[in-house]
VOPAGU-2260 file (C-alpha; in pm, 1 decimal, decimal comma):
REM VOPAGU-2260
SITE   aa  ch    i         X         Y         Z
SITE  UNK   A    0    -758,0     766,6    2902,4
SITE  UNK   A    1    -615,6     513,6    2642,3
SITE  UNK   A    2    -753,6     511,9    2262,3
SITE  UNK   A    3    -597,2     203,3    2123,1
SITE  UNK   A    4    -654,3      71,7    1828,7
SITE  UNK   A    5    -488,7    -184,0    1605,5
SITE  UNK   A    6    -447,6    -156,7    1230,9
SITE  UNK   A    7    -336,7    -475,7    1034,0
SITE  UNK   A    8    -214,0    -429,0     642,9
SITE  UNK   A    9     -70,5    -713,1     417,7
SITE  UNK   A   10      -1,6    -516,0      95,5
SITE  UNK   A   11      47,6    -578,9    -314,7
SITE  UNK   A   12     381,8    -679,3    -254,8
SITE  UNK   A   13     256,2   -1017,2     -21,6
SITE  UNK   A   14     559,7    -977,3     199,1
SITE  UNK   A   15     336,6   -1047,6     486,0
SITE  UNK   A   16     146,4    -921,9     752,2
SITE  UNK   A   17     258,4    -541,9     926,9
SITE  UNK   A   18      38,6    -442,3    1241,8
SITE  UNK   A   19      30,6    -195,9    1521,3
SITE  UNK   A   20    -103,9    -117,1    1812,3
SITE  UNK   A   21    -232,0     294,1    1852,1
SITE  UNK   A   22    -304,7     496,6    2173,0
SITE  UNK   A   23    -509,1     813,6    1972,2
SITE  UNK   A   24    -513,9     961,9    2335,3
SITE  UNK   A   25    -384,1    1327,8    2268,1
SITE  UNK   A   26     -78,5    1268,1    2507,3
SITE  UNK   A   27      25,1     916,1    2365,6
SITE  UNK   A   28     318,9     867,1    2116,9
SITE  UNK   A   29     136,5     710,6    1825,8
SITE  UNK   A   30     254,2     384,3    1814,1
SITE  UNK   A   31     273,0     160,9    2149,6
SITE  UNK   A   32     370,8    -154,1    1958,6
SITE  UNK   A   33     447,7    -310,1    1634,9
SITE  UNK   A   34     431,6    -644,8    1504,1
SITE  UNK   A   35     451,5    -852,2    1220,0
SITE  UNK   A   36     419,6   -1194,0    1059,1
SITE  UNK   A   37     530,6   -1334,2     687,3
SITE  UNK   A   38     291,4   -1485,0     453,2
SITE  UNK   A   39     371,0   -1911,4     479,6
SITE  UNK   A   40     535,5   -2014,0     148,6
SITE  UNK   A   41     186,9   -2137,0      10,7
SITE  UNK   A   42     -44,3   -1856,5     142,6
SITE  UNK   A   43     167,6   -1644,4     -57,8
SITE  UNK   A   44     185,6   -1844,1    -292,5
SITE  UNK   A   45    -236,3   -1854,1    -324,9
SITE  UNK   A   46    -227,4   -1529,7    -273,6
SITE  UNK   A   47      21,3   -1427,7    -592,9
SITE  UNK   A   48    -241,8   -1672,4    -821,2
SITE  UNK   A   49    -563,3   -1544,0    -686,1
SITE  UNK   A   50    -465,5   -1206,8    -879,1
SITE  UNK   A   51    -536,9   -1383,5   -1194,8
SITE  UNK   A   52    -875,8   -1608,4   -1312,0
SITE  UNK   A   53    -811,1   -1997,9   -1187,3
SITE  UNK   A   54    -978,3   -2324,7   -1094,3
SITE  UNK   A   55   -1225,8   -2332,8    -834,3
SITE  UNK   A   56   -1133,0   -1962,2    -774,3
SITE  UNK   A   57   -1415,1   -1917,4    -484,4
SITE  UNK   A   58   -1322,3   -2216,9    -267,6
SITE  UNK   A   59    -921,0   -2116,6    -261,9
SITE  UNK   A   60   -1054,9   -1762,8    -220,2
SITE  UNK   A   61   -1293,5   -1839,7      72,2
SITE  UNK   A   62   -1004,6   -2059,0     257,7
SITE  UNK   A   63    -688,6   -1811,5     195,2
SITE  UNK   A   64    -898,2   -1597,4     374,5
SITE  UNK   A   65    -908,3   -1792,3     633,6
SITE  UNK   A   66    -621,9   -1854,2     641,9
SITE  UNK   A   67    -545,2   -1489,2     608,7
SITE  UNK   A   68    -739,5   -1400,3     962,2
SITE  UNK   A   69    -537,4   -1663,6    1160,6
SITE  UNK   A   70    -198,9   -1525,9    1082,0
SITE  UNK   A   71    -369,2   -1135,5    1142,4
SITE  UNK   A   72    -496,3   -1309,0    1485,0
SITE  UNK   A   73    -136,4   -1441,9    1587,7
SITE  UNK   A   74      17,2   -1083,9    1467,4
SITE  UNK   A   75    -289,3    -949,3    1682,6
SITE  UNK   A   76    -207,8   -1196,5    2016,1
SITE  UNK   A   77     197,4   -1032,8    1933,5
SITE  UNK   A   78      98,7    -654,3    2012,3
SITE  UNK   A   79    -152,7    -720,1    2307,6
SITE  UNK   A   80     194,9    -948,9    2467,1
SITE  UNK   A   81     403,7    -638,8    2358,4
SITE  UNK   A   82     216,3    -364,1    2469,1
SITE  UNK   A   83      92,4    -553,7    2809,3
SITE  UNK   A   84    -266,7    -447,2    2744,9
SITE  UNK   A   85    -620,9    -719,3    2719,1
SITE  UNK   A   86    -807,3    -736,3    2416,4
SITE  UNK   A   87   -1113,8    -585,8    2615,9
SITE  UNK   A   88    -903,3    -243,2    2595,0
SITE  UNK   A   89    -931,3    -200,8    2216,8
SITE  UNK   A   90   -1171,2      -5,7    2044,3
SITE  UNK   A   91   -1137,1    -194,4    1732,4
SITE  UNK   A   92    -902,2    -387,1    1492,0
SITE  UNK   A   93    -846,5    -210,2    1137,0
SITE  UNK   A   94    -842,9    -492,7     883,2
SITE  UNK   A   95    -733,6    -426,6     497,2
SITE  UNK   A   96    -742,1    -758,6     381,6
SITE  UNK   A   97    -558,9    -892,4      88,9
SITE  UNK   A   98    -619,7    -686,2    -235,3
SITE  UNK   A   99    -664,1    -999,4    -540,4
SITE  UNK   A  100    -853,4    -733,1    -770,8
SITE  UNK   A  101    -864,1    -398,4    -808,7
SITE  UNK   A  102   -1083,8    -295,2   -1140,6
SITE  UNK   A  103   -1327,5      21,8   -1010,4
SITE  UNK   A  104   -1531,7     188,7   -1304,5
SITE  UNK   A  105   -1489,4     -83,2   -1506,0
SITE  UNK   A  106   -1737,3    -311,1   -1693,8
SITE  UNK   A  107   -2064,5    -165,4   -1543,4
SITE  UNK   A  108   -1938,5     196,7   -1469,0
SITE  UNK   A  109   -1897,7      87,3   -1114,7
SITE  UNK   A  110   -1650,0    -186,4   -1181,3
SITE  UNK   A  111   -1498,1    -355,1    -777,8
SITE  UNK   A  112   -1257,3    -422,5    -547,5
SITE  UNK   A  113   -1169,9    -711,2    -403,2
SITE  UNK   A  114   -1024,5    -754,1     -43,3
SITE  UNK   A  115    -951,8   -1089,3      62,6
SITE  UNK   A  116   -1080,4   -1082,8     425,8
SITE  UNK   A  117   -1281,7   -1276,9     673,5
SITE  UNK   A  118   -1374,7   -1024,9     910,1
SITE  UNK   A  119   -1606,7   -1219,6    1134,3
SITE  UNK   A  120   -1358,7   -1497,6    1184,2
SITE  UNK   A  121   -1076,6   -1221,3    1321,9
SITE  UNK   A  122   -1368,8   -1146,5    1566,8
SITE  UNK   A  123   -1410,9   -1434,3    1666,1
SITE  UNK   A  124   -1050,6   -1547,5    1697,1
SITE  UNK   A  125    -937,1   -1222,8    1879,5
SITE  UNK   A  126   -1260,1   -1117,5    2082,7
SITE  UNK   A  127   -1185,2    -781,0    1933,3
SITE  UNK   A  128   -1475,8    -565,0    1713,1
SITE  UNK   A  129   -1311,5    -570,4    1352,2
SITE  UNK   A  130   -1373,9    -283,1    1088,1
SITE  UNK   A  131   -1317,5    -422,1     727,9
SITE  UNK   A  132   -1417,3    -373,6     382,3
SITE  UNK   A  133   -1287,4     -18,9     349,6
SITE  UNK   A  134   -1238,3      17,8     -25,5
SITE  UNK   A  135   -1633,3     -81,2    -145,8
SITE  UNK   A  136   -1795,7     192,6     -37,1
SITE  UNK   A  137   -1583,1     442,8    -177,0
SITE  UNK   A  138   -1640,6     282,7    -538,7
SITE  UNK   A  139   -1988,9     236,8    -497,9
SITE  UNK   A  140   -1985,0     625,1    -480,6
SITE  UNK   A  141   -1825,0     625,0    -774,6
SITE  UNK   A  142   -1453,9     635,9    -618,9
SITE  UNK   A  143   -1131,5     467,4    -726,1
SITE  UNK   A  144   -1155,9     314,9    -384,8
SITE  UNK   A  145    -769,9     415,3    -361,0
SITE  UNK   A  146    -570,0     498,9    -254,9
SITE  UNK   A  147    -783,1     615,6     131,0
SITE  UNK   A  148    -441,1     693,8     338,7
SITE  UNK   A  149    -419,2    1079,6     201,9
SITE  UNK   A  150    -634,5    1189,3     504,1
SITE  UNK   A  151    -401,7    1028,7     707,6
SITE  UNK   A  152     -95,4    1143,6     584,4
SITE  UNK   A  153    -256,5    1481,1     679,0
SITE  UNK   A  154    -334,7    1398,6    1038,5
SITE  UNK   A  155      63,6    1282,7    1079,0
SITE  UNK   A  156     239,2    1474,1     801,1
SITE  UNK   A  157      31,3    1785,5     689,3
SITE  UNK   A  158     288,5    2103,7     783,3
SITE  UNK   A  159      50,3    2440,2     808,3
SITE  UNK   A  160     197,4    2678,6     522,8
SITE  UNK   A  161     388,2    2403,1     335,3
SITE  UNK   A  162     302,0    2154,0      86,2
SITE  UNK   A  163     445,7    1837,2     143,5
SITE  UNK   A  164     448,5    1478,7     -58,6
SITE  UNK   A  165     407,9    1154,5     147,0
SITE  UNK   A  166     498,8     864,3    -100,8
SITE  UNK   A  167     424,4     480,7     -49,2
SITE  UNK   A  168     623,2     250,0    -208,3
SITE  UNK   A  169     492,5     -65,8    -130,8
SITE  UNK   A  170     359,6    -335,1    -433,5
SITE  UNK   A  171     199,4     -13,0    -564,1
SITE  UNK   A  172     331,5     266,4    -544,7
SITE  UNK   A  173     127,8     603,7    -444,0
SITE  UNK   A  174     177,4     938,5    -399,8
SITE  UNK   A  175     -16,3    1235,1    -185,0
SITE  UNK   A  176      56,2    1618,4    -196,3
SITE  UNK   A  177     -62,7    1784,0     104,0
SITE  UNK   A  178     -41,6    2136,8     -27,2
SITE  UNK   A  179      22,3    2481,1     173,2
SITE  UNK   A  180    -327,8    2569,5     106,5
SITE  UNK   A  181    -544,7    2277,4     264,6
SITE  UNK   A  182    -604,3    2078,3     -42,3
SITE  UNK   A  183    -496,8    1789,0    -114,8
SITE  UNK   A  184    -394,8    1554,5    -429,3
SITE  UNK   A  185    -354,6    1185,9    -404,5
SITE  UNK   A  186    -341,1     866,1    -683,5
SITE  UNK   A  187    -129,4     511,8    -758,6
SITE  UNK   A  188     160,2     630,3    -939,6
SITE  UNK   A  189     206,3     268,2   -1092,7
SITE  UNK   A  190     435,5     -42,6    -990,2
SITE  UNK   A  191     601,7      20,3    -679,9
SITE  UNK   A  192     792,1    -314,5    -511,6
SITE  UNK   A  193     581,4    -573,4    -733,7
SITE  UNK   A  194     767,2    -635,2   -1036,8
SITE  UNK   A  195    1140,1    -577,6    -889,1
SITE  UNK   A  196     982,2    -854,3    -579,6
SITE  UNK   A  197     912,7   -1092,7    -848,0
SITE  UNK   A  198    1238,7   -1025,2   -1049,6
SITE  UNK   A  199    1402,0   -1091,2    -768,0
SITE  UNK   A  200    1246,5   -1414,7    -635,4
SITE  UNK   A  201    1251,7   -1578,3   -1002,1
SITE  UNK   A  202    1604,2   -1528,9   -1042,4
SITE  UNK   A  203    1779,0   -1501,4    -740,4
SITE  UNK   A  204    1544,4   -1700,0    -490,1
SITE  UNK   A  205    1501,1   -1427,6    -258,8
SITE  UNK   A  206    1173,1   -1215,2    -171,7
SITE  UNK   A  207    1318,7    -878,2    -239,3
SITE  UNK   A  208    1636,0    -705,5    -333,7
SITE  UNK   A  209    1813,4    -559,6     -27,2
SITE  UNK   A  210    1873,1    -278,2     -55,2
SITE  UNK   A  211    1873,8    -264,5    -372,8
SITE  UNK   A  212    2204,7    -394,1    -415,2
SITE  UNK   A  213    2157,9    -635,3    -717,6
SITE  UNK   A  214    2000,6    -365,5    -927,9
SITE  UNK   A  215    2295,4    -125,8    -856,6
SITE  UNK   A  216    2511,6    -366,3    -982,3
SITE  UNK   A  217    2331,9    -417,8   -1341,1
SITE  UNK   A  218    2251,6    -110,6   -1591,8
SITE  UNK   A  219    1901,9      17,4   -1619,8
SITE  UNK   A  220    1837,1     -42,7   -2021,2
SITE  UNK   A  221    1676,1     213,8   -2176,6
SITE  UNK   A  222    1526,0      72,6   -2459,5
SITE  UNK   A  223    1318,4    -151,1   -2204,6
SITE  UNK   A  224    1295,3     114,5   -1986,4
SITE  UNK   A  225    1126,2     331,1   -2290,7
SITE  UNK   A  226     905,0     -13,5   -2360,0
SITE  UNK   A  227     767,7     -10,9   -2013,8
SITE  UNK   A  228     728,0     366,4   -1938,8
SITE  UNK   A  229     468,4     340,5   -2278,6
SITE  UNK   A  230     237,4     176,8   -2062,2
SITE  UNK   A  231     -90,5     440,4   -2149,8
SITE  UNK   A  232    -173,5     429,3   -1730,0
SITE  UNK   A  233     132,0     653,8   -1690,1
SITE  UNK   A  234     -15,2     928,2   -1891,3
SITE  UNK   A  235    -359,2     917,0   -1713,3
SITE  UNK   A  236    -466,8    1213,3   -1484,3
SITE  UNK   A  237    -611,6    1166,7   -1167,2
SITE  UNK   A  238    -806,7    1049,7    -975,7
SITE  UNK   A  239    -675,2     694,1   -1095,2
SITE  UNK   A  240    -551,5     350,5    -896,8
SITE  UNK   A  241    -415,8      -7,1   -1027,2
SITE  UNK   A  242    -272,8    -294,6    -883,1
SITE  UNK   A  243    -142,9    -632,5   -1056,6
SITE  UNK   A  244    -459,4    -670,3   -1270,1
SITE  UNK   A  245    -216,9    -441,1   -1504,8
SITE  UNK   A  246     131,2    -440,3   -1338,8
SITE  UNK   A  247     157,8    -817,3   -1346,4
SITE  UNK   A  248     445,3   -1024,1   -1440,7
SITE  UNK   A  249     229,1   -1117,7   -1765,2
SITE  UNK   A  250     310,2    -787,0   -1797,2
SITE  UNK   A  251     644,4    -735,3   -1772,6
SITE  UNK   A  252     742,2   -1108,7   -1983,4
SITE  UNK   A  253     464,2    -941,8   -2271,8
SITE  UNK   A  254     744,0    -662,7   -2304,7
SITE  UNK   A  255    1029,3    -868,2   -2212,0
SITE  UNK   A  256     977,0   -1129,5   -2540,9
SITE  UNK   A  257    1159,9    -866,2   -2741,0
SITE  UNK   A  258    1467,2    -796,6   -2569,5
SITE  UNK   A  259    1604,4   -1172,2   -2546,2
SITE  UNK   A  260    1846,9   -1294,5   -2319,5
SITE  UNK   A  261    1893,7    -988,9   -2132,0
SITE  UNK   A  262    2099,6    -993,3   -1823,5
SITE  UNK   A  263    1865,7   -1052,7   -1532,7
SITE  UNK   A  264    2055,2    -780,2   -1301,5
SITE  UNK   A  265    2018,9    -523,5   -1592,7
SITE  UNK   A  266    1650,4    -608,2   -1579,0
SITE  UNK   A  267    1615,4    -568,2   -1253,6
SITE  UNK   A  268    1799,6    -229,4   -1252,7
SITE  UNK   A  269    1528,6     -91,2   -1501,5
SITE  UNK   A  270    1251,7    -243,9   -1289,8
SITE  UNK   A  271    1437,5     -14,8    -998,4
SITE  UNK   A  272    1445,9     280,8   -1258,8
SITE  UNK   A  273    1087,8     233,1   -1365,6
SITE  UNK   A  274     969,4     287,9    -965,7
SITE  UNK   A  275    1169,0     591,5    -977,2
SITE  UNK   A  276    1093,1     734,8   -1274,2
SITE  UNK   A  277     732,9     719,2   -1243,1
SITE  UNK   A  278     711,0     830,1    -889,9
SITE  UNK   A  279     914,5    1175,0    -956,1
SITE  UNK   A  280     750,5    1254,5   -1290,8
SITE  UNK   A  281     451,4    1267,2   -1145,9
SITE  UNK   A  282     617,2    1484,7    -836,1
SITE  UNK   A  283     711,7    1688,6   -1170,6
SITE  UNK   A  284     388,0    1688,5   -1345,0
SITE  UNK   A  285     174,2    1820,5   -1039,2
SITE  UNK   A  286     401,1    1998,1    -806,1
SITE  UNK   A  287     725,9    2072,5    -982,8
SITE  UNK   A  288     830,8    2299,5    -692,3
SITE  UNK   A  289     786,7    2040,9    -395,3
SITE  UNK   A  290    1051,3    2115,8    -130,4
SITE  UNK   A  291     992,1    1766,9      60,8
SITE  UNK   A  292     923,1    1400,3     -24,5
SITE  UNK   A  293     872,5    1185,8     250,2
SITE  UNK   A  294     869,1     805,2     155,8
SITE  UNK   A  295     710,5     504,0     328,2
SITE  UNK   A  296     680,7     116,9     268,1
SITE  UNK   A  297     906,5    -126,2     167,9
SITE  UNK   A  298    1037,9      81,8     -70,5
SITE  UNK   A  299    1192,3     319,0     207,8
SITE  UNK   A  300    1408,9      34,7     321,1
SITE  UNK   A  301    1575,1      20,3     -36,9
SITE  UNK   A  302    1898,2     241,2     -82,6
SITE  UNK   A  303    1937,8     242,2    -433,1
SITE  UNK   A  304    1602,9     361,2    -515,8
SITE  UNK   A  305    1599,0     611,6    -276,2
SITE  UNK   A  306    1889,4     706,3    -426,6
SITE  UNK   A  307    1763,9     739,3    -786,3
SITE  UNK   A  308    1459,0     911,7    -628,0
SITE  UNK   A  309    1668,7    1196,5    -490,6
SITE  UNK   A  310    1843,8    1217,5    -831,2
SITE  UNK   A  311    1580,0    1238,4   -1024,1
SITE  UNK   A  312    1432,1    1519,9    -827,7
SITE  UNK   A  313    1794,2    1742,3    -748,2
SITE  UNK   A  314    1516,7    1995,0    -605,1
SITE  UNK   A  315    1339,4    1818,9    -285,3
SITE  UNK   A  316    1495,7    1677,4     -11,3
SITE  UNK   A  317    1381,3    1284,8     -28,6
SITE  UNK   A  318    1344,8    1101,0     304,5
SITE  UNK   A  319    1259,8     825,5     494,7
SITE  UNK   A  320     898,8     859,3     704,2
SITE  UNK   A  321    1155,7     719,5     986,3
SITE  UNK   A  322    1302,3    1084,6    1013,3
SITE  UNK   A  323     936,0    1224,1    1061,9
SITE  UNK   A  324     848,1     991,8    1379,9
SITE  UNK   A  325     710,1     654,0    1221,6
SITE  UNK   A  326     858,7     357,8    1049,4
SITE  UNK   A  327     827,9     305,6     653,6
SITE  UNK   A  328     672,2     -50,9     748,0
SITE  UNK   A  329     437,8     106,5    1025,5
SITE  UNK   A  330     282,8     372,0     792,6
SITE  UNK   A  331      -0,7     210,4     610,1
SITE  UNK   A  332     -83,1     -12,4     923,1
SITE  UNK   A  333    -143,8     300,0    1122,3
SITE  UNK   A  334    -337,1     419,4     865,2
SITE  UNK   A  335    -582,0     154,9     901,1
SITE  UNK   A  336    -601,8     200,4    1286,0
SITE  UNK   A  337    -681,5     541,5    1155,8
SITE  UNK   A  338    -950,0     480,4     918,9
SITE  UNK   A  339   -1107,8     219,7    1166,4
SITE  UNK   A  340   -1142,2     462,4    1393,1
SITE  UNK   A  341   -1343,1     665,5    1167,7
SITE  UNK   A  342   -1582,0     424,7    1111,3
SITE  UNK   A  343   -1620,9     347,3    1456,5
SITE  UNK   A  344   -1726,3     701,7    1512,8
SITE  UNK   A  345   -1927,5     695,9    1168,2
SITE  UNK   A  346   -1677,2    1002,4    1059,7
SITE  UNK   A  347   -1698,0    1054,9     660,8
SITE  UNK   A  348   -1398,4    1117,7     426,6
SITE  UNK   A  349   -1452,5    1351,7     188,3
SITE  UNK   A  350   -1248,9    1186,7     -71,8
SITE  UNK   A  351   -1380,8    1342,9    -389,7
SITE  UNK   A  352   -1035,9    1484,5    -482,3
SITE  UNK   A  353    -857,1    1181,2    -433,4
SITE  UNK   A  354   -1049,1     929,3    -561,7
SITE  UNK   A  355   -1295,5    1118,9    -755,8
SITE  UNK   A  356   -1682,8     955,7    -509,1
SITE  UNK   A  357   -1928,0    1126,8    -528,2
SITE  UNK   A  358   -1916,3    1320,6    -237,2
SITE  UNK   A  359   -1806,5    1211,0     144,9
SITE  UNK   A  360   -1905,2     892,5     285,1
SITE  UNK   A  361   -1820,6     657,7     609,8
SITE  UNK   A  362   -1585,0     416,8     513,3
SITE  UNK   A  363   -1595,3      29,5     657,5
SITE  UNK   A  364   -1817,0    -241,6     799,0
SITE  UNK   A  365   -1819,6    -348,8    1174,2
SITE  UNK   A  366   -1808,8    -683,1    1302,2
SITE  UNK   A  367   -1866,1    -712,5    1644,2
SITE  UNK   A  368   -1702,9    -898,3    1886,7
């Protein structure tokens, strides 16, 4: 009998919307369909200010969510037309939201996480139960509320006898070791997509850098590079998660003020180098021997840093999630279907290790259809 759930993710890096539709039947391949949606010029646009204090900051908030649940609704409508099936036949509709702030522990010990999301409105536009609002519990235990997919890179990755690293390279980028002996190690490396995105879309008007091609035509430079890798979050031990509270561009011009009229392409090479470098030092730092990497997100889809990844660590075999049975852009959404399932079936994650909560705890709110 079908187990189909639908997991919806719009990540740091406000490309847009990803979302899937899952059979979790133990016979069913694990995606049936995939869709996917990008953010209007002026959602994103909302979206990208939102991430920093503004006028009238709860109004915008309150209708960019909104606005937010009608383009998950159409991406919705997409995978019940592609996968032939009524809403009535899904358990549930994973919703992440849109991430605006991420600053757990901070301020009042317990510090918060903000989701854009408007859970009761995706009810009632798709007729479908939604589960939402994973990240707040987790730092109400005391958690980094991130990253949550570990568990799930487990379920589809984990290889009995072998450690293995699953690596997301979306906005943020984060990394999970799934180690021979059961345990498990997860935490935001730093900037993933972000910073290179928004390079990319100041000066060559385009959302993201195929491929990678325009930074493998400039030269990473390494005083920058030095500059940038300073940053004290990269010398942090786990458990520990960011977002563009600290990885902004207000970041990167802060930095940039003393290196002039640098060539933009240059720039946007160290940006590339900075992903890289961060992700496979801390491969280094915590599992030096690691035999496989397997990347998903956005980042997947870009040559050159995949590239640099695989030359930065000569000793593990770097690849695409795509050779392991699911798409770089279908990963995190899956996830969500995942985690919503969970929560459906109040299931705790014992997330101490990864995010550093207090102890195991069901993730999620339901809204009913």
């Amino acid at each position: 009998m079908p187990d189909f759930y639908i997991g919806l993710m719009s990540g740091t890096s406000l490309d847009g919307v990803d979302g899937v539709l899952v059979d979790f039947s133990p016979t069913a391949p694990p995606v049936i369909a995939h869709a996917g949606a990008p953010f209007p010029d002026a959602l994103r646009a909302e979206m990208l200010a939102l991430n920093a204090s503004g006028p009238d900051e709860l109004h915008r908030a309150a209708l960019a969510a909104n606005g937010l649940m009608r383009l998950y609704a159409d991406v919705v409508a997409q995978l019940l037309e592609r996968a032939g099936v009524g809403a009535s036949s899904i358990q549930a509709i994973g919703a992440h939201g849109q991430t605006v702030r991420h600053r757990p522990q901070e301020f009042d010990a317990t510090g918060y996480t903000i989701q854009l999301c408007q859970p009761a409105l995706l009810a009632e536009l798709t007729g479908i139960d939604v589960v939402a609002d994973f990240r707040s519990r987790d730092v109400a235990a005391g958690g980094q509320g991130a990253p949550l997919a570990p568990f799930f890179h487990q379920a589809l990755f984990g290889r009995r006898g072998e450690t293995v690293g699953v690596l997301n390279i979306g906005g943020i980028s984060n990394l999970t070791l799934l180690r021979a002996d059961g345990s498990m190690l997860g935490f935001d490396c730093g900037p993933g997509n972000a910073l290179m995105d928004s390079w990319c879309a100041q000066h060559k008007g385009r959302p993201y850098d195929a491929e990678g091609a325009w930074a493998a035509a400039g030269q990473p430079l390494p005083a920058l590079l030095d500059v940038l890798l300073g940053d004290p979050y990269f010398r942090r031990l786990p458990p520990k998660s960011t977002g563009r509270d600290l990885f902004s561009q207000t970041w990167l011009q802060g930095h940039l003020r003393a290196f002039g009229l640098a060539d933009p392409a240059d720039v946007q090479a160290t940006l590339t180098e900075l992903t890289a470098t961060v992700c496979s030092a801390d491969v280094l730092r915590h599992q030096r021997d690691l035999s496989r990497l397997i990347v998903c997100g956005g980042g997947a889809l870009n040559s050159h840093l995949m590239r640099r990844l695989s030359a930065l660590l000569p000793g593990t075999q770097v690849s695409s999630s795509a050779d392991w049975g699911l798409p770089p852009l279908q990963v995190e959404a899956t996830a969500f279907a995942w985690l919503a399932r969970r929560t459906m079936q109040r299931e705790e994650l014992a997330l101490q290790s990864i995010t550093g909560a207090k102890g195991a705890r069901v993730l999620g709110c339901v809204y009913p259809a």
